[in-house]
ROLUMMAR-315688 format. One record per residue (C-alpha): residue in three letters; y, z, x; residue number from 0. Coordinates in nm, 2 decimals, decimal comma, padded with zeros to 4 digits. Each point is the difference from the previous one (the first is absolute). Layout:
REM residues N
  resn       Y       Z       X  resi
   ala       Y       Z       X   NUM
...
This chain:
REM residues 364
  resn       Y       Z       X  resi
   unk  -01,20   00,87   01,07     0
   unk   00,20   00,34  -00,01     1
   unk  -00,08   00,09   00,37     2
   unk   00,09  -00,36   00,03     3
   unk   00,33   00,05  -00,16     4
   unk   00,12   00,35   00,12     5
   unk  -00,05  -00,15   00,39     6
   unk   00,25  -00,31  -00,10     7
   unk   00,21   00,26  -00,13     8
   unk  -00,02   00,19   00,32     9
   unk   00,05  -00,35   00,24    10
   unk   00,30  -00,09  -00,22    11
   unk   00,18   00,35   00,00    12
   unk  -00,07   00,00   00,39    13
   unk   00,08  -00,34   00,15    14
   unk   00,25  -00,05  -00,31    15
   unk   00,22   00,30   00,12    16
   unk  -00,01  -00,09   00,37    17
   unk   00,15  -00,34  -00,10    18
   unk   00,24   00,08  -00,27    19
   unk   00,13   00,25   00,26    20
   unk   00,01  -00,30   00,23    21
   unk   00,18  -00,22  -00,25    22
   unk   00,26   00,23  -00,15    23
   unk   00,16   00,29   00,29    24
   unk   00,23   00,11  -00,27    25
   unk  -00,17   00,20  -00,33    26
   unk   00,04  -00,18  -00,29    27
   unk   00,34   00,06  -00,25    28
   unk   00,01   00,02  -00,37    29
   unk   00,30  -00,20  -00,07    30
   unk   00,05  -00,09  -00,38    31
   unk  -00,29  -00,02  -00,26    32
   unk  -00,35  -00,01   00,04    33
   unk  -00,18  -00,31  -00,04    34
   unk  -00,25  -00,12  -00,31    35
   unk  -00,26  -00,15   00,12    36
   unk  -00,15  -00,15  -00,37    37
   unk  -00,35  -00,10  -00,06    38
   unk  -00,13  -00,31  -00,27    39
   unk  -00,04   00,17  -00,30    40
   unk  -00,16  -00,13  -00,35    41
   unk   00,01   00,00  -00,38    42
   unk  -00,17  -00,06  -00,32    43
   unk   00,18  -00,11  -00,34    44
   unk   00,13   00,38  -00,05    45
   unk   00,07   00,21   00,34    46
   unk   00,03  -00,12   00,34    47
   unk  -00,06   00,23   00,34    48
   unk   00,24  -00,03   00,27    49
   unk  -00,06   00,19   00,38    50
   unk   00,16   00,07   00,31    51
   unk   00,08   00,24   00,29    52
   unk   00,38   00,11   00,10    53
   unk  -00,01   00,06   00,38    54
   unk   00,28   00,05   00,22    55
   unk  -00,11  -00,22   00,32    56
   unk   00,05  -00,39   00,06    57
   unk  -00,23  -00,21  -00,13    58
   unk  -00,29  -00,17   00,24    59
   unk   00,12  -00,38   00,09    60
   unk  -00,18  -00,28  -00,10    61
   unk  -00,31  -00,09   00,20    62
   unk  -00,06  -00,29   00,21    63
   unk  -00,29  -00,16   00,08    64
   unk   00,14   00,03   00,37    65
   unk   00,07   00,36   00,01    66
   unk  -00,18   00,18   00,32    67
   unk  -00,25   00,26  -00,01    68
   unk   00,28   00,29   00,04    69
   unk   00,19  -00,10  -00,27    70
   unk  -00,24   00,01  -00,24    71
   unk  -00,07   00,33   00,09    72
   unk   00,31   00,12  -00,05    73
   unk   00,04  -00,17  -00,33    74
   unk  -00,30   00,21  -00,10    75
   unk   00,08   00,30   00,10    76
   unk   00,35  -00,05  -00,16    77
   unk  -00,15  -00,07  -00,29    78
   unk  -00,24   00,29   00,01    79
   unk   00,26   00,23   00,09    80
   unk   00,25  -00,02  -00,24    81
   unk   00,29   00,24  -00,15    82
   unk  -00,03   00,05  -00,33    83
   unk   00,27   00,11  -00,22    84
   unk  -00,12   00,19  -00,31    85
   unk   00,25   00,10  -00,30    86
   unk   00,21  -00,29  -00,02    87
   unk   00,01  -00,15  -00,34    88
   unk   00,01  -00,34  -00,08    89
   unk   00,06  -00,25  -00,29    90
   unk  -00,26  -00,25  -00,12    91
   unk   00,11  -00,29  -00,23    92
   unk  -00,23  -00,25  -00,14    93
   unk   00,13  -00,27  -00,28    94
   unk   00,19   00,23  -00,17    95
   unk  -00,21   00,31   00,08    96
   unk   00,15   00,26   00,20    97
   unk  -00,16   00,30   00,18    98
   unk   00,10   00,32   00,21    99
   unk  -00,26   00,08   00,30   100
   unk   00,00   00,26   00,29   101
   unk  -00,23  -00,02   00,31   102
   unk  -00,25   00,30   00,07   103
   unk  -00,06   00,17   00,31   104
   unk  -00,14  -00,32   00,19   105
   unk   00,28  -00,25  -00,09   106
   unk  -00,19  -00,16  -00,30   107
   unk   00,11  -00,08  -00,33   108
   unk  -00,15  -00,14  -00,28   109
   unk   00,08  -00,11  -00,39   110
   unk  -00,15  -00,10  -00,28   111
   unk   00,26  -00,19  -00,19   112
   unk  -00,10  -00,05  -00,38   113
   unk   00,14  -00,36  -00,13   114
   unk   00,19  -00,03  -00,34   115
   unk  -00,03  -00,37   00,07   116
   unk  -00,30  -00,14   00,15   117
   unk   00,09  -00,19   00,35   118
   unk   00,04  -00,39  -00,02   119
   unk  -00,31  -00,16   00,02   120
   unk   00,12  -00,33   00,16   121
   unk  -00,04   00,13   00,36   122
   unk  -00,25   00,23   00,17   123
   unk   00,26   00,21   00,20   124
   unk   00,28   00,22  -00,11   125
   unk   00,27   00,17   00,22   126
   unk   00,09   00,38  -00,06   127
   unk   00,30   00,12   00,13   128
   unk   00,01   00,33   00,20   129
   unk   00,31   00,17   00,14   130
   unk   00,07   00,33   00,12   131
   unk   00,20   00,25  -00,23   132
   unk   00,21   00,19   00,26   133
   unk   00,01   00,38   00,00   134
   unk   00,29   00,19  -00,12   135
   unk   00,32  -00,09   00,26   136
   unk  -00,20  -00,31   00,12   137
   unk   00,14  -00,31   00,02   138
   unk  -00,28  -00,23   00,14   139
   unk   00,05  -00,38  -00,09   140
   unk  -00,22  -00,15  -00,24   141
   unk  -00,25  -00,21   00,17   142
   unk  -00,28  -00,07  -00,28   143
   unk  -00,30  -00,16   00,13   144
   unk  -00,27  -00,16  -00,20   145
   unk  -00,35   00,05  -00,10   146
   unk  -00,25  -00,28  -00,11   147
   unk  -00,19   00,11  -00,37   148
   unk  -00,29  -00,19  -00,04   149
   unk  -00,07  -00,13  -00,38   150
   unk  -00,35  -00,12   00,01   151
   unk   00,06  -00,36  -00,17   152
   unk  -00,15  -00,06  -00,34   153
   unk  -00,21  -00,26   00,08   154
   unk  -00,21   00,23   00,26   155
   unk  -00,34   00,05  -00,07   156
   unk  -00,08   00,30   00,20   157
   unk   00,15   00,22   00,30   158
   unk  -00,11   00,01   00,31   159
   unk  -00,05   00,40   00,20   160
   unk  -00,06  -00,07   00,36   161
   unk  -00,02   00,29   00,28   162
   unk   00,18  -00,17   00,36   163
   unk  -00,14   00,12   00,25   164
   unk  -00,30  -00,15   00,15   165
   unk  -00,03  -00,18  -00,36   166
   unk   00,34  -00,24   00,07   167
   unk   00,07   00,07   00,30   168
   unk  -00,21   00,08   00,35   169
   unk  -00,02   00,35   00,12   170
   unk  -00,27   00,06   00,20   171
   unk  -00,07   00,28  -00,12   172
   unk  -00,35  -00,02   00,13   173
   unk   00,14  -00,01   00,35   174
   unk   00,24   00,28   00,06   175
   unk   00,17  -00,18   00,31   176
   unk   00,05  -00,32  -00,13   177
   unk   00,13   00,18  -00,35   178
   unk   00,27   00,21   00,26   179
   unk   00,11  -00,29   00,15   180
   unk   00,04  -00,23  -00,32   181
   unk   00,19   00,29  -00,17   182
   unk   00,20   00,13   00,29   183
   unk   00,06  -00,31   00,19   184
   unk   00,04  -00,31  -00,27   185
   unk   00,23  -00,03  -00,31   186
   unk   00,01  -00,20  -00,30   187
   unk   00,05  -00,35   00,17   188
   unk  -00,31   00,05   00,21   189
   unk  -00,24   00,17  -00,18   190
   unk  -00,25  -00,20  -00,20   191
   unk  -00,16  -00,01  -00,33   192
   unk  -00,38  -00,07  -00,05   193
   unk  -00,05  -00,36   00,00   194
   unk   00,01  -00,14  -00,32   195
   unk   00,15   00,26  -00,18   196
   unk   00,32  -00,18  -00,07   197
   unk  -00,15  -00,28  -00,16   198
   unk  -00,22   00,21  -00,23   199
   unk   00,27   00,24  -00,08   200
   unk   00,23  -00,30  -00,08   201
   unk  -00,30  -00,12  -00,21   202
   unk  -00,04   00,32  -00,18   203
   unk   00,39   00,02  -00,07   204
   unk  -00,01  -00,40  -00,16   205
   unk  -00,34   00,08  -00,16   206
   unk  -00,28  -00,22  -00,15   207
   unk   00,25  -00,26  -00,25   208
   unk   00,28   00,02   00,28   209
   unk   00,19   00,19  -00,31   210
   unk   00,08   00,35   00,19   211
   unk   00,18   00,14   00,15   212
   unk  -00,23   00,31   00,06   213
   unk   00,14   00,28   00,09   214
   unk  -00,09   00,18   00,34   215
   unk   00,05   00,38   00,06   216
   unk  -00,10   00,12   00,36   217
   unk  -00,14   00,39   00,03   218
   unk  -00,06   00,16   00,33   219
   unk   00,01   00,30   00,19   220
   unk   00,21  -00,10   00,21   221
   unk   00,38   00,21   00,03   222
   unk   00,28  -00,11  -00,18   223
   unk   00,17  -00,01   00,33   224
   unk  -00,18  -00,39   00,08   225
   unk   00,12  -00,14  -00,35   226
   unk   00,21  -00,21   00,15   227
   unk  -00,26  -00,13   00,26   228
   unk  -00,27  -00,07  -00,26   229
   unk   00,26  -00,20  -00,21   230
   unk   00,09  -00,22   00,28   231
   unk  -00,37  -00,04   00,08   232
   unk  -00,08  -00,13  -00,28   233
   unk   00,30  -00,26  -00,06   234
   unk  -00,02  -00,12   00,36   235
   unk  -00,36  -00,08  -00,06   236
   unk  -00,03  -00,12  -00,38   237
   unk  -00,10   00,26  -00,12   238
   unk   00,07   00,08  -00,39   239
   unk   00,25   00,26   00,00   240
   unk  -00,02   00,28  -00,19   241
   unk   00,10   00,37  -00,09   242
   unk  -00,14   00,22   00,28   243
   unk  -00,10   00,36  -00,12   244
   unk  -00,05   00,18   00,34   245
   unk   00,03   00,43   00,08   246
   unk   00,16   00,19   00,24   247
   unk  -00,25   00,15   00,24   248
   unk   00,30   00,11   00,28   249
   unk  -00,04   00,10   00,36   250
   unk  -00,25   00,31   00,06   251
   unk   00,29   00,17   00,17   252
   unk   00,21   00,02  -00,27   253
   unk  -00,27   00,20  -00,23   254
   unk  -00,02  -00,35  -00,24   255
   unk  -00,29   00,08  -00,23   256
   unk  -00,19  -00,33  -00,07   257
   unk  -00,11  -00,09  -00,36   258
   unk  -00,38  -00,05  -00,03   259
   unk  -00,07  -00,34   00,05   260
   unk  -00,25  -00,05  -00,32   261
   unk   00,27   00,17  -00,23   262
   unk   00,28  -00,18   00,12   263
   unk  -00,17  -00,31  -00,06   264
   unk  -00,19   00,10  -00,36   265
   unk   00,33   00,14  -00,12   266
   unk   00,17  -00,34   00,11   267
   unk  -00,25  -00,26  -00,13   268
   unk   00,00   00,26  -00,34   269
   unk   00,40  -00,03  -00,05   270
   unk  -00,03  -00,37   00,05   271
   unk  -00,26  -00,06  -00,32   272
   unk   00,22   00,23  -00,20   273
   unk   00,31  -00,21   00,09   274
   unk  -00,17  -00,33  -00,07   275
   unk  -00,25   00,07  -00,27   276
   unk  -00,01  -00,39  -00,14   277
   unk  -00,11  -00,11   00,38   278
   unk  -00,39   00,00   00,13   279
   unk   00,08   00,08   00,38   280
   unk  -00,23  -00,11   00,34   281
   unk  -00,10   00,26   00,25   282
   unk   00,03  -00,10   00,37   283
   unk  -00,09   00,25   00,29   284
   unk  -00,21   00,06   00,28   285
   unk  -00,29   00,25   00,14   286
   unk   00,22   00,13   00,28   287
   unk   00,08   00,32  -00,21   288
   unk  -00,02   00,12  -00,39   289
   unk   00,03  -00,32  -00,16   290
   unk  -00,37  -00,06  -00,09   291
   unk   00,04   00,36  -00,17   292
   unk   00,33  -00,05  -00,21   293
   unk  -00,09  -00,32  -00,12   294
   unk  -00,30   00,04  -00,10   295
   unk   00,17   00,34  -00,16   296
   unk   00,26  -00,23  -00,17   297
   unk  -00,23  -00,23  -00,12   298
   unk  -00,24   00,30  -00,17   299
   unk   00,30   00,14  -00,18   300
   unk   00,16  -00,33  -00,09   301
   unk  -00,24  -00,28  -00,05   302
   unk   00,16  -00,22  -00,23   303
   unk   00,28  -00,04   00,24   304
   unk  -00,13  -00,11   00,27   305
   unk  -00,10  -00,35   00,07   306
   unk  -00,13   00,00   00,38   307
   unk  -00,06   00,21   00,29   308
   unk   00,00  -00,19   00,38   309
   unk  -00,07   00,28   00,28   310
   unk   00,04  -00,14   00,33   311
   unk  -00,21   00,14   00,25   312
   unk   00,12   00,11   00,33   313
   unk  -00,21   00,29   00,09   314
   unk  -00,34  -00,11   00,07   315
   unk  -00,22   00,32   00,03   316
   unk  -00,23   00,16  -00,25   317
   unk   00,19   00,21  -00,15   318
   unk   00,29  -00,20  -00,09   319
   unk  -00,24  -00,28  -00,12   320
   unk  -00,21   00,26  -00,25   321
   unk   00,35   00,16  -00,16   322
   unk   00,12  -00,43  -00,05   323
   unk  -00,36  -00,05  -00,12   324
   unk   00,05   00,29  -00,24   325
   unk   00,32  -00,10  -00,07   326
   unk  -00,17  -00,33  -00,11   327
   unk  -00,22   00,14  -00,29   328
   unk   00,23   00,22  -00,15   329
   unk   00,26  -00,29  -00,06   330
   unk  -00,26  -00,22  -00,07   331
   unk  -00,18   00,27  -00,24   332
   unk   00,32  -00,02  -00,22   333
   unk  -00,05  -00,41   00,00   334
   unk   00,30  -00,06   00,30   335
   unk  -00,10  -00,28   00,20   336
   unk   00,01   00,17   00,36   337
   unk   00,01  -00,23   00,35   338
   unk  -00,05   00,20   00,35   339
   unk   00,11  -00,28   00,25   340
   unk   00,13  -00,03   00,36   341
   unk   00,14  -00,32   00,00   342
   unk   00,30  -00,11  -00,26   343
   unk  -00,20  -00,33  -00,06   344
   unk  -00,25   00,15  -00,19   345
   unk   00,22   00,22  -00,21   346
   unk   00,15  -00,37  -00,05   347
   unk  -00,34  -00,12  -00,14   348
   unk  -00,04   00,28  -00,24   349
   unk   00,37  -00,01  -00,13   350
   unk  -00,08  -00,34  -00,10   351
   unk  -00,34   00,08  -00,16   352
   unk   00,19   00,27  -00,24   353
   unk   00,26  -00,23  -00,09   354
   unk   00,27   00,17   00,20   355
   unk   00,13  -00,27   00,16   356
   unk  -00,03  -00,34  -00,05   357
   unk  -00,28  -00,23   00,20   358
   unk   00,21  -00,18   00,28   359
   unk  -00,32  -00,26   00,06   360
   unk   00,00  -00,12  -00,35   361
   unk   00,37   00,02  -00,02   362
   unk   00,02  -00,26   00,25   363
């Protein structure tokens, strides 16, 4: 998957410069402030975290299920490419909570707001307000923009930790050429999930008495720089939305070290059962790189937390199948119930059986 990776990297920086340079003759200006670009964010009763990146150029227009083939291109290469802007400082307010921040080297910022009140309960989603605090002899206009906070509701009965690609949503990674083309060459509005995952991810989200709403939290290693793709993926196909916690793995050219996949992803899935620690959460990945590793990893150091682990298979050799079948009897070992599965109907099935969601036959 890395050789995979580092060639999309090269195609994108390639083609993507050749049409950007066809696009745009004239280099692009700095006029005014930099942008924020804010991602969904989330919160317990006590502290909240809120994320973005400050970047300098425009921001990628909406896609269209109509869009041709060069267009998309470009719109990933713009995304890939972008200009960060580190040192600016921002403000972060939340209820009555209010926080300095200052993005790092790559254009990121991040802050952990602690709560004096908890958040209202009544609604799933809270807005925090970012603007940008001008530097000394700056007068840029005050242009807040908002970032949803999701408050799992109180009725939830466990989270829900899914990996995206080629466990939501089709990437081919088995077949270089067709994964190049669907990454390079489609966008959000063209691009399709596995069938049946919306269903059973709206399932999971309502839960066995209906009672819910479940909250969903989406981890990949995907860059931050396709946030905004994966979010309209997901809403234009029914998807539960959720917080996304992605990294920043850059272009090779520009020196970008890449986190270690495993580590990213422990670390992640860690934070989260520290941030929700009255919530039994459900593990949802697939074969085509560490996952059978850090969840059966997770589940060995946490075992009371975790209610399920479904690993979608979409590697079919040996050695993938022995590290899933591995995977199997560790989480089993600390009495997880474990489902390896290739199509969503049977991770359906088994939902059912554990009481995870409710029985749609007998419902009706």
């Amino acid at each position: 998957m890395s050789e995979i990776r580092a060639l999309l990297q090269r195609v994108v920086t390639g083609v993507g410069e050749r049409l950007e340079a066809t696009a745009a003759r004239s280099p692009r200006t700095h006029a005014g402030p930099p942008r924020i670009n804010a991602y969904r964010g989330y919160a317990n009763r006590s502290e909240a975290f809120v994320s973005g990146r400050i970047l300098r150029d425009a921001a990628v227009s909406a896609a269209d299920a109509s869009d041709p083939w060069w267009r998309n291109l470009l719109n990933t290469y713009r995304r890939m490419e972008t200009d960060e802007t580190p040192g600016i400082r921002l403000r972060i307010r939340l209820g009555e909570r209010i926080v300095d921040a200052v993005s790092d080297e790559e254009g990121h910022f991040r802050a952990r707001l602690g709560l004096t009140e908890p958040l209202p309960p009544d609604r799933r989603w809270h807005d925090a307000r970012i603007e940008l605090v001008p530097p000394a002899g700056r007068a840029w206009p005050i242009a807040p923009v908002s970032a949803p906070v999701l408050l799992p509701a109180p009725t939830a009965t466990f989270a829900v930790i899914s990996d995206v690609d080629d466990t939501v949503i089709e990437t081919h990674a088995t077949r270089p050429v067709r994964m190049m083309r669907a990454v390079l060459f489609e966008n959000a509005r063209t691009r399709r999930p596995f069938a049946g995952v919306p269903g059973f991810y709206s399932r999971l989200e309502q839960g066995a008495d209906g009672r819910g709403p479940n909250p969903f939290f989406y981890l990949s290693s995907s860059p931050w720089n396709l946030h905004d793709v994966l979010v309209d993926f997901l809403e234009h196909n029914g998807i539960p939305v959720g917080p996304l916690l992605l990294k920043d793995w850059g272009l090779p050219e520009r020196g970008s070290a890449r986190p270690d996949h495993r580590e990213h992803k422990l670390a992640r899935i860690e934070h989260l059962l520290r941030v929700y620690p009255d919530l039994p959460f459900l593990l949802i990945g697939d074969n085509g790189q560490a996952d059978p590793v850090i969840y059966a990893e997770t589940a060995e150091r946490n075992p009371t937390r975790i209610r399920a682990v479904y690993m979608r298979e979409v590697v079919e050799d040996g050695r993938r199948r022995e590290a899933v079948e591995r995977a199997g009897r560790a989480v089993t070992a600390c009495g997880i119930p474990f489902l390896a599965f290739t199509a969503t109907a049977d991770a359906v099935r088994h939902a059912v059986q554990l009481g995870l969601i409710a029985d749609e036959a007998r419902a009706g």
